[in-house]
N, C-alpha and C positions, 0 to 999 in steps of 0.2 A: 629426691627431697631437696636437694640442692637449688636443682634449678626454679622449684615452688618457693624458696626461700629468696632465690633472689627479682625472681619476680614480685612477693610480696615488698623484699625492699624497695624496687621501681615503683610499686604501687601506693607507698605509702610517701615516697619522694614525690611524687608527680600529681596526689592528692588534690590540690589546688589549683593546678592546670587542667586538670581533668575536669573539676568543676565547671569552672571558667567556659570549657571545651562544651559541657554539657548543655550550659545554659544557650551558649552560642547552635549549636545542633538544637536542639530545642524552637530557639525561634527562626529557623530556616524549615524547619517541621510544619510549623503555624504556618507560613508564611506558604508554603507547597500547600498545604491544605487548606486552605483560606483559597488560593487558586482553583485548588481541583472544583471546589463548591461554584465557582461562579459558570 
């Protein structure tokens, strides 16, 4: 349980960067796939 707990505190620290991260992986997704089409 320990270690769920402090992974959920990582998880809730890093909240914002993960976003950030996700939007970023997102348009590098499009961006692959927008390729693979032509």
């Amino acid at each position: 349980m320990h270690i769920y707990e402090s992974n959920l505190a990582t998880y809730f620290h890093e909240e914002e960067f993960s976003d950030a991260k996700a939007t970023e992986l997102k348009g590098k997704l499009a961006r692959l796939e927008g390729m693979k089409k032509e």
